[in-house]
C-alpha positions as CSV (number, residue, x, y, z in Angstrom):
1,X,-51.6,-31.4,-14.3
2,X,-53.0,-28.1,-16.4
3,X,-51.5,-24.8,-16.9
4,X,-49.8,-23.4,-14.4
5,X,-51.2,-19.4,-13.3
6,X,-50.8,-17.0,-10.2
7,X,-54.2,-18.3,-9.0
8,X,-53.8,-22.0,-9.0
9,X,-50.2,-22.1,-7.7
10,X,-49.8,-24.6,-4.9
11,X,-46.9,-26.6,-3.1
12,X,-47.0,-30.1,-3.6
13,X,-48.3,-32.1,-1.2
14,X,-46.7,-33.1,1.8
15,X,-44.5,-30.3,1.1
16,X,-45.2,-28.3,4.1
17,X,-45.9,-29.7,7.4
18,X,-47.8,-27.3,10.4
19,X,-46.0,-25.4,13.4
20,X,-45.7,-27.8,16.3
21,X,-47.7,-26.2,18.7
22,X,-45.8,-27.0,22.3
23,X,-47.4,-26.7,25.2
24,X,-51.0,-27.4,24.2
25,X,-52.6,-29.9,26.1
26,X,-50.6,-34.0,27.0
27,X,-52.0,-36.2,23.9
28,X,-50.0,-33.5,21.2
29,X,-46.9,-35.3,22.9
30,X,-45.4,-31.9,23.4
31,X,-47.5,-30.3,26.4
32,X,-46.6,-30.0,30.1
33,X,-42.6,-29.0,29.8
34,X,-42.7,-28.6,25.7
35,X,-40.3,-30.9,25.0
36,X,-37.6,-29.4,27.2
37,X,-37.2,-31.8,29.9
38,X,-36.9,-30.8,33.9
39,X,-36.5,-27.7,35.6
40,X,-32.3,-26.0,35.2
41,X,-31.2,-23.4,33.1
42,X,-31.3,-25.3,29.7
43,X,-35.5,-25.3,30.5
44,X,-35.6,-21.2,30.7
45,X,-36.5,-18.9,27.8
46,X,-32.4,-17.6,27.1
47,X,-31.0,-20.4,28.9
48,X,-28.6,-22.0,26.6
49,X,-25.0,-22.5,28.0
50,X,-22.3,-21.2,25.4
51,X,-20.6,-23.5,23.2
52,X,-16.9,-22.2,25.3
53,X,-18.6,-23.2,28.5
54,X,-16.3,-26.2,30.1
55,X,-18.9,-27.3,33.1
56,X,-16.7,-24.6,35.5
57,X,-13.5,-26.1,34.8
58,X,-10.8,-23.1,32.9
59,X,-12.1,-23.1,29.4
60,X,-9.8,-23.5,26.8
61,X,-9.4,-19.7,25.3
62,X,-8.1,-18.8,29.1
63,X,-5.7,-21.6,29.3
64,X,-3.7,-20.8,26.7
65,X,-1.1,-17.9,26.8
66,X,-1.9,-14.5,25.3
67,X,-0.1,-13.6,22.2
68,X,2.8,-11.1,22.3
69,X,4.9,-9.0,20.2
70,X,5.1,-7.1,17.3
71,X,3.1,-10.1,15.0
72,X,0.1,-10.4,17.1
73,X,-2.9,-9.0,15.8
74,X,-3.2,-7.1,19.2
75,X,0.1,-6.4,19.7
76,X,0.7,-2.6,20.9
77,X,3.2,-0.9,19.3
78,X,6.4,-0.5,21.8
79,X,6.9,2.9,21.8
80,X,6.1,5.3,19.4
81,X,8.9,4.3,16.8
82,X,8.3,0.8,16.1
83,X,8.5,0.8,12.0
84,X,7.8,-2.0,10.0
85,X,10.0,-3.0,7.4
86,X,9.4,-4.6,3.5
87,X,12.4,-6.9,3.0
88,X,13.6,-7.1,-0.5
89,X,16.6,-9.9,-1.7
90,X,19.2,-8.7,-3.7
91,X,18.3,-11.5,-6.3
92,X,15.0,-9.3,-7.3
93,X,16.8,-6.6,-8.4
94,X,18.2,-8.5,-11.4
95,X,15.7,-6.5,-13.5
96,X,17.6,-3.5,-12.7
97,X,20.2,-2.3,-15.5
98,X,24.2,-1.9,-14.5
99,X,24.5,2.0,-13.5
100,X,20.8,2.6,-12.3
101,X,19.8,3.7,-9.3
102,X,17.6,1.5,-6.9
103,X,15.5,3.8,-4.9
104,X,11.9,2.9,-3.3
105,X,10.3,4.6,-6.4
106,X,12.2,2.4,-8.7
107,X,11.3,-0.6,-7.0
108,X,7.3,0.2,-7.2
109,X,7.8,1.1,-10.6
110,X,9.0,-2.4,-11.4
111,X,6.7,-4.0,-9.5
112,X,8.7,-5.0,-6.5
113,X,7.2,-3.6,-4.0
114,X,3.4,-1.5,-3.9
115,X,4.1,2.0,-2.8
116,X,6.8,4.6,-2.4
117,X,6.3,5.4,1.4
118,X,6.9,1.4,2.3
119,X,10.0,1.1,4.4
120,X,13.0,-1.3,2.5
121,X,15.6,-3.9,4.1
122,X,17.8,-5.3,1.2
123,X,18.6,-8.4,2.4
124,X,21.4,-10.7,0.9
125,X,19.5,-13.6,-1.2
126,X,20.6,-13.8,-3.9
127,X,23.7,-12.7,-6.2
128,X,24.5,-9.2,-7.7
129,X,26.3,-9.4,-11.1
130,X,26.0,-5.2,-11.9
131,X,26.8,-2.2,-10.1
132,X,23.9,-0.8,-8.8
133,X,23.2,2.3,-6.3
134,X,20.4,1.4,-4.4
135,X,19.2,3.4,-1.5
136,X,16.9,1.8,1.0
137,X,16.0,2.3,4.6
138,X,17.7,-0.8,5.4
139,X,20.7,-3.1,4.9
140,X,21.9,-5.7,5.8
141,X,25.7,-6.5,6.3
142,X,25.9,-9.7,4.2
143,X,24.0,-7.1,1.8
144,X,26.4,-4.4,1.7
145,X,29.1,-6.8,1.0
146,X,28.0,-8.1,-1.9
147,X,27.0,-4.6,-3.0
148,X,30.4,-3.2,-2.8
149,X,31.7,-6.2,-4.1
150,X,30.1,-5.8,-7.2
151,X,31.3,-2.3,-7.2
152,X,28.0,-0.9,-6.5
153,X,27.0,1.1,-3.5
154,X,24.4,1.2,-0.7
155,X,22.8,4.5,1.0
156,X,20.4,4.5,4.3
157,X,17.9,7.3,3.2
């Protein structure tokens, strides 16, 4: 083969093959109904059935029972009050120094949780060897036990 330029660019041969042509005539193999069989809806131009479709019978997606509550995607808040909470186990806030004060700005500082306005449960996972005062929007009992039993305390903001 020579040099290659714009003018003498080609596809190999073979490479490309022409339109079928439907519809033109019996001895192209493709005339009279184009390939598409007999008469029905499949034979119409937009005439596809949907890959859901279940020959009448339910389809599947309306069988099954709709999602509900707070973790569905669709779910609609109940009220206007429903909060969602960040839930953070005691045995994160090892990193925390005996004395200092856990507040939801502390905890984004550290890297325990990503921003200040995020509601906090402390939840009981975990052990507490310091006293710590750590203020959160939530506790949990088992929590506050083991708080005040390391001689910490725990505040609802």
């Amino acid at each position: 083969m020579g040099d290659i330029f714009l003018h003498n660019l080609r596809p190999d041969p073979g490479a490309r093959r022409d339109k079928k042509r439907v519809g033109r005539g019996e001895g192209s193999g493709l005339g009279k109904t184009s390939g598409r069989g007999h008469k029905g809806s499949k034979q119409r131009s937009g005439g596809q059935i949907p890959a859901r479709y279940e020959g009448g019978q339910m389809p599947l997606h309306m069988r099954l029972p709709k999602l509900r509550g707070p973790n569905a995607k669709t779910a609609m808040p109940i009220g206007p009050f429903r909060t969602y909470t960040t839930p953070v186990n005691l045995s994160r806030l090892v990193v925390f120094g005996a004395g200092e004060v856990v507040s939801p700005e502390a905890l984004v500082e550290k890297g325990i949780i990503k921003k200040p306005d995020e509601r906090v449960k402390i939840l009981a996972t975990g052990e507490l060897s310091q006293a710590l005062t750590i203020k959160a929007h939530g506790f949990s009992a088992a929590a506050v036990a083991k708080i005040e039993a390391a001689g910490g305390t725990a505040e609802v903001i």
